[in-house]
Every structure is written in structure tokens, then in C-alpha cells.
C-alpha positions in Angstrom: 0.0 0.0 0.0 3.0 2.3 0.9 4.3 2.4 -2.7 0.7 3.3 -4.0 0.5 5.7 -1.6 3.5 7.0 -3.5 2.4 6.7 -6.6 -0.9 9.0 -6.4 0.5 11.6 -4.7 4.3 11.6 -6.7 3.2 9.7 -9.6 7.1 9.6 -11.1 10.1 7.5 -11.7 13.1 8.4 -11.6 16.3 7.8 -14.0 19.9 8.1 -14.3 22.4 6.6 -16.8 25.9 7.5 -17.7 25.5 9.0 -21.6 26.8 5.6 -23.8 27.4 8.6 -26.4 29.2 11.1 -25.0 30.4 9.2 -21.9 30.8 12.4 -20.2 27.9 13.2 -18.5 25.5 11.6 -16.0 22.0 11.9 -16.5 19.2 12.5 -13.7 15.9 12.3 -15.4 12.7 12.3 -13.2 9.7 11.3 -15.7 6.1 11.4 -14.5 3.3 8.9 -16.2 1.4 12.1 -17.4 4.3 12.4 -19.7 3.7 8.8 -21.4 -0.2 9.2 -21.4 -1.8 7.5 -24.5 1.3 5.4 -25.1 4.1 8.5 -25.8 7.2 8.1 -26.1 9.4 10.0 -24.5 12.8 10.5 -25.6 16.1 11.3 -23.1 18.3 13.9 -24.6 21.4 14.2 -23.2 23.4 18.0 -23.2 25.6 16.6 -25.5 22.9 16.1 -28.3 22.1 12.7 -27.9 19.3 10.8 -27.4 20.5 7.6 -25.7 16.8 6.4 -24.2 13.9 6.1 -24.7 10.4 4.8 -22.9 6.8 4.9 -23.1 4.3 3.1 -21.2 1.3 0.5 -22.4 -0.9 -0.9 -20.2 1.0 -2.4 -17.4 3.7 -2.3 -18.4 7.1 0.0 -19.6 8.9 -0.5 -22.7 12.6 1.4 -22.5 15.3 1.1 -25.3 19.0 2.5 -24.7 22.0 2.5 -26.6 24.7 0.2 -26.0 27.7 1.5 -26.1 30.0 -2.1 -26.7 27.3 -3.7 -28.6 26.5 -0.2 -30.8 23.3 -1.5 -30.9 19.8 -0.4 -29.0 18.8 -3.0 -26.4 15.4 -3.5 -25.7 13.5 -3.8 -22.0 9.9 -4.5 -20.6 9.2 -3.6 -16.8 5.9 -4.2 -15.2 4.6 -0.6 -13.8 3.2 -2.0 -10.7 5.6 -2.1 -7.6 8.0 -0.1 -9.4 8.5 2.3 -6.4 8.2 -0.8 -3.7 11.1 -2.3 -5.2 15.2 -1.9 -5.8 15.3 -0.2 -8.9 15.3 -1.9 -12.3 18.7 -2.3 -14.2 19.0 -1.4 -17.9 22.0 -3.7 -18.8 23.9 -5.6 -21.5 23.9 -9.2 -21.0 26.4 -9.6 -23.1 29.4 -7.2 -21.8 27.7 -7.8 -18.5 27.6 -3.4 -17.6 24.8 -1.7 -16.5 23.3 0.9 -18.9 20.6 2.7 -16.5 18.7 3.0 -13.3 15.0 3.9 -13.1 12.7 3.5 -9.7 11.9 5.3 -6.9 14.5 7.9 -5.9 16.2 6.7 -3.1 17.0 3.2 -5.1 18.2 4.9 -7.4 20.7 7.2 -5.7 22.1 4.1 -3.9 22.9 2.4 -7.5 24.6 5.8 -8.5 26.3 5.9 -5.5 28.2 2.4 -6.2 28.8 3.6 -9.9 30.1 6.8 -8.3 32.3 5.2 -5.4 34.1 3.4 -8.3 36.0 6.2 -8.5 37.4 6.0 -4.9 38.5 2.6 -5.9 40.5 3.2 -8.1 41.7 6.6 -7.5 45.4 5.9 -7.5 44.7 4.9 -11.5 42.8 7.9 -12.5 45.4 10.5 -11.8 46.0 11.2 -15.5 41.9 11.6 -15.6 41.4 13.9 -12.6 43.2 16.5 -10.4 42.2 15.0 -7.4 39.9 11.8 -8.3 38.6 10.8 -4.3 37.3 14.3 -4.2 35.5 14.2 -7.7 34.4 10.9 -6.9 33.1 12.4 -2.9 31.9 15.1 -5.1 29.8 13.3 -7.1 28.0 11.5 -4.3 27.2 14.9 -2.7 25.3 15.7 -5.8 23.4 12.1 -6.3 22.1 13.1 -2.6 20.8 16.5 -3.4 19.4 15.4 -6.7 17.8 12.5 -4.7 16.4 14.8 -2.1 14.9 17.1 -5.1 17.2 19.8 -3.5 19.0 20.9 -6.9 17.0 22.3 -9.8 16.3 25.2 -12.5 14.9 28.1 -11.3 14.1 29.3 -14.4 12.0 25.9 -15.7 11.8 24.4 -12.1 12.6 21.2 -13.2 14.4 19.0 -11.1 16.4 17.2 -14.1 20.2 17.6 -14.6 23.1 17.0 -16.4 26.5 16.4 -15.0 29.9 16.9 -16.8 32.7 15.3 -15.2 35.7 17.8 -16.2 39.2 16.9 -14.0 38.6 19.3 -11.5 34.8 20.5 -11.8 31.3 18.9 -12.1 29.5 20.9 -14.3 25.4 20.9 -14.2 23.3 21.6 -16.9 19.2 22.0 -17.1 18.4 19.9 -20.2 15.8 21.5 -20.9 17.4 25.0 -21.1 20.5 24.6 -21.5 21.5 26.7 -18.2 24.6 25.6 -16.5 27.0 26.7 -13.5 29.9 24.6 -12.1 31.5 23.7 -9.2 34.7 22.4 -8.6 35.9 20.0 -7.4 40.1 19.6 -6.9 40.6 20.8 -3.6 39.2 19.6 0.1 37.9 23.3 0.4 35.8 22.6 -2.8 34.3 19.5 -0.9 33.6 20.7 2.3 31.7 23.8 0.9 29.9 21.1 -1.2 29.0 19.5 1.8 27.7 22.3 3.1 25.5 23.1 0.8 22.0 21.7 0.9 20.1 23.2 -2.1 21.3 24.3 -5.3 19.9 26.2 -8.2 20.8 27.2 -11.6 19.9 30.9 -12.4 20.9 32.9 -15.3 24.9 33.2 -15.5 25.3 31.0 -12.6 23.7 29.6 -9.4 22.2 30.0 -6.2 23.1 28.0 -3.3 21.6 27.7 0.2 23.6 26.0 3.0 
């Protein structure tokens, strides 16, 4: 009853993949079921210009294609609608390099998935020096943000949307409204960088920049 509960008074998922295109930027999509009334589909464009997934909803169930990024193909998924916010949250994945492709579910699921795509880079920080200026503070960095963006605590003020795009420079985190196109960084190479990002506990992108409440 608890995840019906959610659904009529939230009735959204939520969904994150790494772009397979750009391989850049991560993704944070929420999607409501208003949006794939009368079986639309609804497209995920990335900043980069891509369009990497796709889903719409029939009946019961949701149909989601994404684009593979070893295979260079589309693979194709069916998840049932019910329970979808009761449950861990489903994996879009290739069975045949045996990655995961995307997230979608209820928030919080979700945010823990990214989190253990995001403390990858702690692991192997000592490897990634030649990617990143300092790569155990992009990688803390990064899940600061998956916890703000789970809490609904970093949006565009101008289109009050709640989806974002991250860019994952060597020493910044760039976000991006995808709908937009409004950005503002923060950076991310220094311990100051992530303590003041641990400070903060809302974030959101204005014209020429941000806002930030702590």
C-alpha cells in the first residue's frame, strides 16, 4: 500500500544513466506517467545532443530502449509498472558485456545504484590521476550531488525542473538543465571545494550561474 501511496500523490520514476554517447555526462531524469499518457514516447536527450533512451508506457507495463555503447546496438526492456516504487530499482544492462546501462525506480534506489557507480572512482583513485586532479574528491563530489538530486534539493529556477546534467571535467562537475541549456559549475580539486559542497543543501541554476543555500 506504501508504494501506492507514492504513486498517487508523486506519480514519477526516476532515472539516471551514464550518456553511452558522450560518456561524459550523467544523467538525472525524473519522468512522470502524465508524460507517457496515450502510449508517448518519451525520448532522453542528453546536453551533448544525444538521445540515448527512450520509454513509453502501455498498459501495465514499460517499454525502454538504450543505446549500448560495446554492442552499438539499442537493447530492448519490458518492466511491469506495478511495484515499481516498492522495489530496488530496475537495471537497464547488456547481458552480453555484462555493464549496467541505466537506473529507473523510486528515488532513493536509485541514488544508492549511483552511488556504487560513483564510489568506483574512490577505488581506483590511484589509477585515475591522469583523468582527474584530485579523483577521491571528484568521486566524494559526485555523491554529494546524487544526494541533493535525490532529495529534489537541486533544480532550474528558471524551468523548475528537477532534471540535470552532470559533466565530469578533472577538476569541476558541471550541471546543466536539459531543458534550457542553463549551466553553472562547481569544482571540485581541492578539500575546500568539498567541504563547501558539503555544506550546501540546495542548489539552483539561475541565469549566469547559481544559487546555493547552505
Amino acid at each position: 500500500m506504501e508504494g501506492v501511496a507514492d504513486m498517487l500523490i508523486r506519480p514519477e520514476w526516476f532515472l539516471s544513466l551514464r550518456c553511452p554517447c558522450c560518456q561524459e555526462r550523467m544523467l538525472y531524469r525524473a519522468i512522470s506517467r502524465f508524460e507517457l499518457d496515450k502510449g508517448k514516447t518519451l525520448n532522453i536527450r542528453c546536453s551533448c545532443g544525444a538521445e540515448p533512451l527512450s520509454v513509453r508506457m502501455k498498459g501495465r507495463y514499460l517499454y525502454a530502449t538504450s543505446f549500448c555503447p560495446c554492442c552499438e546496438e539499442d537493447h530492448s526492456y519490458i518492466f511491469r509498472v506495478q511495484g515499481m516504487l516498492a522495489e530496488p530499482p530496475f537495471i537497464m544492462g547488456c547481458e552480453n558485456m555484462d555493464i549496467r546501462l541505466a537506473y529507473i525506480g523510486e528515488r532513493e534506489g536509485v541514488r544508492e545504484a549511483m552511488d556504487e557507480e560513483s564510489a568506483l572512482i574512490l577505488d581506483y583513485a590511484d589509477e585515475l590521476h591522469d583523468y582527474f586532479v584530485k579523483p577521491a574528491i571528484i568521486g566524494r563530489s559526485l555523491l554529494r550531488l546524487n544526494k541533493l538530486l535525490a532529495a529534489r534539493a537541486c533544480l532550474c529556477a528558471y524551468c523548475g525542473r528537477e532534471d540535470m546534467d552532470i559533466l565530469i571535467l578533472s577538476d569541476r562537475l558541471t550541471l546543466t538543465c536539459p531543458h534550457c541549456g542553463r549551466s553553472a559549475c562547481l569544482y571540485a580539486s581541492r578539500p575546500a571545494d568539498l567541504h563547501l559542497l558539503n555544506r550546501i543543501s540546495r542548489i539552483s541554476l539561475q541565469e549566469g550561474g547559481m544559487r546555493i543555500r547552505y
